[in-house]
Each structure stands twice: as structure tokens, then as C-alpha cells.
C-alpha positions in Angstrom: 0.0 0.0 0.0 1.4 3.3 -0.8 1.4 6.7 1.3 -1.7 8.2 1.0 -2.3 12.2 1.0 -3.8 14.3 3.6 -5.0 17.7 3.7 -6.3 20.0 6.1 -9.9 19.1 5.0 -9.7 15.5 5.7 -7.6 15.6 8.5 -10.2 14.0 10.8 -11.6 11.6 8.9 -8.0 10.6 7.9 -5.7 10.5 10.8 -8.0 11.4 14.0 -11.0 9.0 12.8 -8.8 6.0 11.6 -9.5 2.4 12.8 -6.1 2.3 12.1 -2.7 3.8 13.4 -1.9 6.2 11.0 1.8 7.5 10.4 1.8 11.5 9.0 4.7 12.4 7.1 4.4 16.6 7.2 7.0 17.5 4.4 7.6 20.1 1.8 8.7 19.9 -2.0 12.2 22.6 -0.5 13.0 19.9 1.9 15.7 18.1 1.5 15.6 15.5 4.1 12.1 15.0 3.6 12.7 13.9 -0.1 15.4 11.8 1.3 12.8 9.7 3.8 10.1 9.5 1.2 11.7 6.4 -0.5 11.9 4.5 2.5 8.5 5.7 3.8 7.0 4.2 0.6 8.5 0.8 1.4 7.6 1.0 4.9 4.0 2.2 3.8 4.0 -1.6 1.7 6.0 -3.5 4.8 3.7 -2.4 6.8 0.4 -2.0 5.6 -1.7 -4.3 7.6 -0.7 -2.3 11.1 -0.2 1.3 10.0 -1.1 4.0 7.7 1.7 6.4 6.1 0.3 9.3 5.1 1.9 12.8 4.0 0.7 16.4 4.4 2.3 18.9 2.4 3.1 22.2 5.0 2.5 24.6 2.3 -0.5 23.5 0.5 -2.2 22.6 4.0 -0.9 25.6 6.8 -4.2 25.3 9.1 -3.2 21.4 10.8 0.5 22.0 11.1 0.2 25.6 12.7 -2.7 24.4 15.1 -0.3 21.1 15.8 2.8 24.2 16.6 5.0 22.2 14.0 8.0 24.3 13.7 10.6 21.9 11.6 10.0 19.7 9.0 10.5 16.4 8.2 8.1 16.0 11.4 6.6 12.8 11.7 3.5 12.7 14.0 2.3 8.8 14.8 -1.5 8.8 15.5 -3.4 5.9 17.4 -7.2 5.9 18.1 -7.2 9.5 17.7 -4.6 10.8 20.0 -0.6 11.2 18.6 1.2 8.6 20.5 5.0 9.0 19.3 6.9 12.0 17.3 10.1 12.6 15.6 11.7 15.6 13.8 14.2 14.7 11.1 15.2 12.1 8.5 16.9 8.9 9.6 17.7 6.1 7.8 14.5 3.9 6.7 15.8 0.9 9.4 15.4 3.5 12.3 12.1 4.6 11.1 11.0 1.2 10.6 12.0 0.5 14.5 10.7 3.5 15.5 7.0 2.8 14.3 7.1 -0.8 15.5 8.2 0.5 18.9 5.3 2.7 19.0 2.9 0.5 17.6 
């Protein structure tokens, strides 16, 4: 399963209202290190895919979720579980630490 894309309009229904742990990548097309995770988000997103959701919000297209969430450096990952963020992390790291890092959390 591939990333999916959120917006500030479906916010609720996507990460808040999931059944489903739900991973949010917030990035942004000038960010280096955020294009530098997306690769090995993508493969998590398919390793993955039966326990969590990888979704990604672009901080310039969507401002309202990120401002009200006080996210101040990006890549921010945000891990969201019945509704309520449960684990966070600012910066890329290498797509074995992320991996570990979700399935800590989860």
C-alpha cells in the first residue's frame, strides 16, 4: 500500500477518525531530508500495511493542521493511534530507524 495524501480538509476523517494507526509524514517539496525519507517511507507504507497508515501532508498547501499542531521543523513525523498522537520525531533517519521506531510505537 502506498502513502496516502492528507489535507487539512480531511484531517479528521484521515488521521483522528482512523481504525487504524496512521503515520503523517508533514514535508515540503524545498525539503531536502524529507525527499530523502520518502523512499523508505514508501517501502515501509508496503511492509507495513496491515498495522499502520503512512500518510503525508504537504506544510505549504495545508498551513491550518501544522500551525494548530505548533509544527516548527520539517520532516516531522506525528504517529497517530485511536485518535490521539502517541509517538513523534523531527528529522530524517535512515529507513531501518524509522521502521524501528514505528514498531516501537505501535
Amino acid at each position: 500500500m502506498a502513502t496516502v495524501n492528507v489535507t487539512d480538509a480531511s484531517w479528521q476523517a484521515d488521521v483522528l477518525g482512523s481504525e487504524k494507526p496512521v503515520l503523517v509524514d508533514f514535508w515540503a517539496d524545498w525539503c531536502g531530508p524529507c525527499k530523502m525519507i520518502a523512499p523508505a517511507l514508501e517501502e515501509i507504507s508496503d511492509e507495513l500495511a496491515d498495522q499502520v497508515t503512512i500518510a503525508k501532508m504537504d506544510i505549504v498547501d495545508n498551513t491550518d493542521t501544522p500551525s494548530s499542531l505548533g509544527i516548527q521543523g520539517i520532516p516531522y513525523l506525528a504517529l497517530y493511534k485511536g485518535g490521539e498522537k502517541i509517538a513523534e520525531m523531527t528529522g530524517a533517519r535512515p529507513k531501518s530507524q524509522l521502521k524501528e521506531w514505528i514498531e516501537a510505537a505501535l
